[in-house]
N, C-alpha and C positions, 0 to 999 in steps of 0.2 A: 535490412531486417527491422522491423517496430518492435520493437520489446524496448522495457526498463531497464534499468545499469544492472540490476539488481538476476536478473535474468540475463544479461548482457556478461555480467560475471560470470555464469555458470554454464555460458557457453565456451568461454573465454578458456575455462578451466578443463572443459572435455577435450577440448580443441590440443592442451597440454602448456596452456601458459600458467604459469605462476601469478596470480594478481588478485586480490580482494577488491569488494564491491567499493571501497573508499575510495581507490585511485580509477575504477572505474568512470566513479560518479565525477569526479574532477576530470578526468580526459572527454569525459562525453558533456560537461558543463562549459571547456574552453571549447569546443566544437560546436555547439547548442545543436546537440542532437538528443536534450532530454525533451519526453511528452509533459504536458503540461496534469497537475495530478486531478484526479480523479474523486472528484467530492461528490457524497451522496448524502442526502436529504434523510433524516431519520424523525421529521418531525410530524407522523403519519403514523406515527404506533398507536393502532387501533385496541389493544390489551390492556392499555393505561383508560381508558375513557371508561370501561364497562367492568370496570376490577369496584367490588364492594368489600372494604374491610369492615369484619364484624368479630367486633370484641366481647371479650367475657369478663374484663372489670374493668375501673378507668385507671 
């Protein structure tokens, strides 16, 4: 299964084991079956460029 520990947990929990995402995250880190994370680019925010602040005193 690809999923994160974090989802790996609440699988874990349907299933009927008792365990939080912390011992997940260490069982799946001795095994290296975590995804490497997911970093996203936010320096493209087009709303900051064409924003005109207009004030009424100084």
């Amino acid at each position: 299964m690809d999923c994160g520990y974090r989802m790996m947990s609440e699988y874990l929990k349907r299933e009927g084991y008792t365990i939080n995402h912390k011992k997940v995250y260490r069982i799946m880190k001795n095994a290296k079956l975590l995804q490497t994370r997911i970093t996203r680019d936010h320096s493209d925010k087009k709303y900051v460029k064409h924003r005109k602040v207009k004030t009424t005193r100084p």
